[in-house]
Backbone as a chain_set.jsonl record, in Angstrom:
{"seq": "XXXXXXXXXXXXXXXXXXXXXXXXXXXXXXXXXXXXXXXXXXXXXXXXXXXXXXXXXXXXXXXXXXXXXXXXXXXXXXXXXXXXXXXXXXXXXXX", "coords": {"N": [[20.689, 35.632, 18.281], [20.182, 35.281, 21.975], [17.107, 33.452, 23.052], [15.037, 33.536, 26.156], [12.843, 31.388, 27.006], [9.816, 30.736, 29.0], [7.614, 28.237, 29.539], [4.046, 28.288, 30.108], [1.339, 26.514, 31.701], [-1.895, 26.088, 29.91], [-4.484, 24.908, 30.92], [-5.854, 22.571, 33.593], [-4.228, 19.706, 33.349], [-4.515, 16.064, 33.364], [-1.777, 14.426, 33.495], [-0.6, 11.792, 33.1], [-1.87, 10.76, 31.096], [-1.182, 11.844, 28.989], [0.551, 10.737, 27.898], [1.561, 10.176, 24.71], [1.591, 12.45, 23.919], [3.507, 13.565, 25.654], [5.725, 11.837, 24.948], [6.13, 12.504, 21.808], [6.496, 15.785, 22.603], [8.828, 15.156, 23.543], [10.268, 14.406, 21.528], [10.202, 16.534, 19.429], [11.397, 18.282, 20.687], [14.283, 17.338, 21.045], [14.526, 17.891, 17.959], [14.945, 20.186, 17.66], [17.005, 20.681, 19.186], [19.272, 19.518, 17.745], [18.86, 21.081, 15.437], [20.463, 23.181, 16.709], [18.723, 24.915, 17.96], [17.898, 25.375, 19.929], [19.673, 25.334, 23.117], [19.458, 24.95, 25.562], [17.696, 23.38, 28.429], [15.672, 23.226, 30.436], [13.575, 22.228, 33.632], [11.676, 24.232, 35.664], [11.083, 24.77, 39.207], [8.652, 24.468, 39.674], [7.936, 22.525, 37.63], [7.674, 23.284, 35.046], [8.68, 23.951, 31.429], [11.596, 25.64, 30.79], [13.66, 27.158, 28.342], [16.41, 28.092, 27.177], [16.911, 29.687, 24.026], [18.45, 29.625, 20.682], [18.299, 32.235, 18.22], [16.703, 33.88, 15.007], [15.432, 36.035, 15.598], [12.942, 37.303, 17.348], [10.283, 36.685, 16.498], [10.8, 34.352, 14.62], [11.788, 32.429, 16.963], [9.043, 32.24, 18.211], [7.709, 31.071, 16.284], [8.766, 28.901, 16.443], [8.42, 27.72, 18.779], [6.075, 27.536, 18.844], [5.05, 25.279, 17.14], [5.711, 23.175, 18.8], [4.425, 19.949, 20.076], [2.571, 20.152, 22.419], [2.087, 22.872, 22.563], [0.609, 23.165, 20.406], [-1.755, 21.901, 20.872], [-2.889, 23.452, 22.477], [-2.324, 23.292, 25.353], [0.304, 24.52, 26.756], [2.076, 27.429, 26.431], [4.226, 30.192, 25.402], [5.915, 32.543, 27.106], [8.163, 34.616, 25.858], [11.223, 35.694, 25.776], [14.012, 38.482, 24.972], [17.419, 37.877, 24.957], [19.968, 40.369, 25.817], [23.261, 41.193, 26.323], [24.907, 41.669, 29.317], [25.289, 45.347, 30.11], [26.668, 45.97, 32.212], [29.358, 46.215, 33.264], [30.85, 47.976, 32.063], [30.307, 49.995, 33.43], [32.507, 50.202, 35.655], [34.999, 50.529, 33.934], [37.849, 52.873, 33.816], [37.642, 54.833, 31.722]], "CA": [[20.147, 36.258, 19.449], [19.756, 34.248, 22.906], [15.801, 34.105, 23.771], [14.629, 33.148, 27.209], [11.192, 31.035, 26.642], [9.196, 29.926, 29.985], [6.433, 27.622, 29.548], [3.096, 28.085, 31.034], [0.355, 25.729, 31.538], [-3.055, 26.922, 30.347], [-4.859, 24.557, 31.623], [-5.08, 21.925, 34.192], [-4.222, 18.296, 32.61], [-3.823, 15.111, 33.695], [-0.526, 14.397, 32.453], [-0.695, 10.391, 33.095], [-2.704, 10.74, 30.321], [-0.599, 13.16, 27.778], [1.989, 9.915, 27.507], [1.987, 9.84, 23.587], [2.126, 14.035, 23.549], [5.033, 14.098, 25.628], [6.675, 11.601, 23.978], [6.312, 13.863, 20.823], [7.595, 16.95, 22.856], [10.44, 14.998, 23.965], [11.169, 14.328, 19.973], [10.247, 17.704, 18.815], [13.063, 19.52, 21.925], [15.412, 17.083, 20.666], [14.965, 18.045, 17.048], [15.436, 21.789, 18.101], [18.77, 20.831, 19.856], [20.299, 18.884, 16.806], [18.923, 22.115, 14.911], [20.919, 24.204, 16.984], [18.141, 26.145, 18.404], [18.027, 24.685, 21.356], [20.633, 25.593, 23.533], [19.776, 24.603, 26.874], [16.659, 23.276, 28.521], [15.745, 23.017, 32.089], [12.318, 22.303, 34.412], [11.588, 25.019, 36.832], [10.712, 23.817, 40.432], [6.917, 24.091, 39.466], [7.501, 21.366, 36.329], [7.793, 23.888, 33.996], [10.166, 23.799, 30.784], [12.893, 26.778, 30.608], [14.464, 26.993, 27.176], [16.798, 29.098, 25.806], [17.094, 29.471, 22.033], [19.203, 30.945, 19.205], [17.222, 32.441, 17.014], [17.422, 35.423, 14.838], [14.748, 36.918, 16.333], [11.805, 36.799, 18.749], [9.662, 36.046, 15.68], [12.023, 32.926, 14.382], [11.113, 32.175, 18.372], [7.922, 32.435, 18.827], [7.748, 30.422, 15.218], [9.818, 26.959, 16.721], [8.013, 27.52, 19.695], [4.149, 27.189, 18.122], [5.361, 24.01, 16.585], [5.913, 22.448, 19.784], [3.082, 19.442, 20.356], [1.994, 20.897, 23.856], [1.546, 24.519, 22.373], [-0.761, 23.162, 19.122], [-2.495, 21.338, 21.489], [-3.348, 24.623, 23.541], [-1.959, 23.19, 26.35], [0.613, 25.337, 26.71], [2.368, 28.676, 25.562], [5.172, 30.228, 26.349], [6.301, 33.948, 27.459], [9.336, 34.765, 25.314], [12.286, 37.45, 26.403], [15.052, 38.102, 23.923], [18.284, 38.346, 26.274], [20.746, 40.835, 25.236], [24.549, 41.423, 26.961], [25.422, 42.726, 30.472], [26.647, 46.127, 29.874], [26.973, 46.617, 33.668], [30.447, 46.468, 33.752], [31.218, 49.061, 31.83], [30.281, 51.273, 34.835], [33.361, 49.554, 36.088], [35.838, 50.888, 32.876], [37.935, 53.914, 33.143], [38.423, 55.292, 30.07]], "C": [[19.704, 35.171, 20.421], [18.242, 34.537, 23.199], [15.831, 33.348, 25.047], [13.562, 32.824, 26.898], [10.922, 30.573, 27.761], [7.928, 29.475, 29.62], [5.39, 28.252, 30.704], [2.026, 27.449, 30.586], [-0.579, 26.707, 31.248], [-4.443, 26.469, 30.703], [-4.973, 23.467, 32.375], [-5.216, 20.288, 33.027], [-3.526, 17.166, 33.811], [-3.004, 14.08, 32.941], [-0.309, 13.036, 32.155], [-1.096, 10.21, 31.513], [-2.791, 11.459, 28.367], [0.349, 12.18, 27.697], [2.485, 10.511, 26.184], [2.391, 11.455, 23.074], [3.182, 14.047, 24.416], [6.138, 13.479, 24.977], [7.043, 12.474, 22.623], [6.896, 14.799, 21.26], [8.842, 16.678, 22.827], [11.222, 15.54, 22.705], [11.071, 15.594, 19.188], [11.296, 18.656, 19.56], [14.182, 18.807, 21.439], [16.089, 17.212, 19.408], [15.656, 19.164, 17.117], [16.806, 21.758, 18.433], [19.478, 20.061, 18.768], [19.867, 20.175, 15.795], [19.975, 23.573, 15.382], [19.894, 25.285, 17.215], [17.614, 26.172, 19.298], [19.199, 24.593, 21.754], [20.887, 24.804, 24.794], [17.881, 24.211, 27.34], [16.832, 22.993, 30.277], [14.1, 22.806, 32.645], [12.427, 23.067, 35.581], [11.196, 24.017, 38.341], [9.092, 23.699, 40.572], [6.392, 23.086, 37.998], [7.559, 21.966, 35.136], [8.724, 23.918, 32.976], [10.28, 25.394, 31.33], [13.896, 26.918, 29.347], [15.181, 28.04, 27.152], [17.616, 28.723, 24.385], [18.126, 30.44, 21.787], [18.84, 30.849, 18.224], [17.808, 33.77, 16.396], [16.691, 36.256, 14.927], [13.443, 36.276, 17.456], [10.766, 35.802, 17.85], [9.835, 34.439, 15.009], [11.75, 32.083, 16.463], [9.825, 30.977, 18.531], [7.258, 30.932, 17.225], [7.879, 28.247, 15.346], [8.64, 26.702, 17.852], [6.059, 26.8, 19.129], [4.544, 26.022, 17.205], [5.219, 22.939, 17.357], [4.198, 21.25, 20.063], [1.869, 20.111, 21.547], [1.127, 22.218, 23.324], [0.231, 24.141, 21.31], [-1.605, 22.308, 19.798], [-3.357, 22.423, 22.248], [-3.14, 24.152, 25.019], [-1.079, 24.119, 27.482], [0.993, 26.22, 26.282], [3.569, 29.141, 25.854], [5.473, 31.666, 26.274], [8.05, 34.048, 26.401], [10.092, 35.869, 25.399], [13.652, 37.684, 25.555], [16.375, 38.821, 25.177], [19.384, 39.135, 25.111], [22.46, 40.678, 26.415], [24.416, 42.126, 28.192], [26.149, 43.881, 29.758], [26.965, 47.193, 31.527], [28.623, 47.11, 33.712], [31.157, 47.55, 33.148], [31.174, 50.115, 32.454], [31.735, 51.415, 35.551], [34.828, 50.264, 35.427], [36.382, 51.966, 33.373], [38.764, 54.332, 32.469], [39.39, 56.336, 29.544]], "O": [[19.003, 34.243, 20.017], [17.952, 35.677, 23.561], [16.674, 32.452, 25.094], [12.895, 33.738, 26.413], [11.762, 29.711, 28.017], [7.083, 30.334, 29.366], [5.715, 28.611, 31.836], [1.618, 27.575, 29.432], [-0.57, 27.821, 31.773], [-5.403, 27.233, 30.805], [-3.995, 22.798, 32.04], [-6.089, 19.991, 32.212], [-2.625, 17.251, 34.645], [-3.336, 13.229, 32.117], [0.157, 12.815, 31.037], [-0.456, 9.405, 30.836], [-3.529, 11.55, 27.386], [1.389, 12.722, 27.324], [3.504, 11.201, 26.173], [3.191, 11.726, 22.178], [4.1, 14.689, 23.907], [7.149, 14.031, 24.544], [8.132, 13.028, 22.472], [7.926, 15.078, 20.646], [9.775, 17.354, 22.392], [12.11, 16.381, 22.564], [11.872, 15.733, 18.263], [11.884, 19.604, 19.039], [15.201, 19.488, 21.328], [17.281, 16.991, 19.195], [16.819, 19.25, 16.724], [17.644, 22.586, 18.078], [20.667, 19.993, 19.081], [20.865, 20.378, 15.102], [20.192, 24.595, 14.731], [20.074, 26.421, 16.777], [16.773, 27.031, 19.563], [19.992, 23.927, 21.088], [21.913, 24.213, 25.132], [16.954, 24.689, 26.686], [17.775, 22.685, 31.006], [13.3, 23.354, 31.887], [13.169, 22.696, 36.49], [11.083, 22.791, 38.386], [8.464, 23.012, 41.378], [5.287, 22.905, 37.487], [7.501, 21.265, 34.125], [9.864, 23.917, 33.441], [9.494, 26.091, 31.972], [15.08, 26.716, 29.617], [14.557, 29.1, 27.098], [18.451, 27.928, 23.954], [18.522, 31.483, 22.307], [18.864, 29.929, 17.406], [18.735, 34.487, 16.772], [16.978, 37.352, 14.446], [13.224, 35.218, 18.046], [10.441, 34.653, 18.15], [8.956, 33.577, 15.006], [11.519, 30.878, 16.562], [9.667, 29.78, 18.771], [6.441, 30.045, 17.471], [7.49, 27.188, 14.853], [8.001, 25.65, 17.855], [5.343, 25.802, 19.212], [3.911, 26.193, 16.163], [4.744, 21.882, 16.943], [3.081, 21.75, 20.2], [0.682, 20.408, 21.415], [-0.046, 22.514, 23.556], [-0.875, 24.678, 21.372], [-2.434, 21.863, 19.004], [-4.511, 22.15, 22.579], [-3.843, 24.687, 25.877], [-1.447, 24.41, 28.619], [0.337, 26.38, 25.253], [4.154, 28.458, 26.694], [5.241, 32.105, 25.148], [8.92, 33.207, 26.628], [9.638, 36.976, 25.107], [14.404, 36.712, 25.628], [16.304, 39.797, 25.923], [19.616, 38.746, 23.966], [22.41, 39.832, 27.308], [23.815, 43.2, 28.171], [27.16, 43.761, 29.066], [27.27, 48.353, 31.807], [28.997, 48.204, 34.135], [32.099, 48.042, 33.77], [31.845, 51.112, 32.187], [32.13, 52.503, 35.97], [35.731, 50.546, 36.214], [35.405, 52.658, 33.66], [39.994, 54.337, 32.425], [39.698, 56.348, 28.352]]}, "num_chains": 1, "name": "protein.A"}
């Protein structure tokens, strides 16, 4: 199952100052992507990550995700959306 995860800060930090925790995130997103559960990663235009996973559920998710240094830090958290298939086009079909 693809999830959609967006980070959010929960509170403010000065990040100068989070060197040796992001280094850790870096190495904990890059274990995820040689795990294959990390698919894709991106920073929104407000600094934010953007992951999406393959997981086999939200739980298996929400699981990788609370691992993350940032999150056991309470820094941040993240909103998680489990994406399913367009079935727009089937409007499109006729059968």
């Amino acid at each position: 199952m693809k999830i959609l995860a967006l980070e959010k800060e929960l509170k403010t930090i000065d990040w100068q100052k989070q060197s040796k925790t992001l280094i850790e995130e870096a190495k904990s997103a890059y274990k995820l992507v040689l795990s294959d559960h990390l698919r894709e990663i991106y920073f929104s235009e407000k600094k934010n990550a953007v992951l999406i996973l393959e997981c086999e559920n939200r739980n298996e998710a929400n699981q990788l995700l609370n691992n993350l240094p940032l999150v056991k830090k309470g820094i941040t958290n993240f909103e998680i959306m489990e994406l399913h298939p367009y079935t727009g086009f089937s409007r499109l079909m006729i059968l």
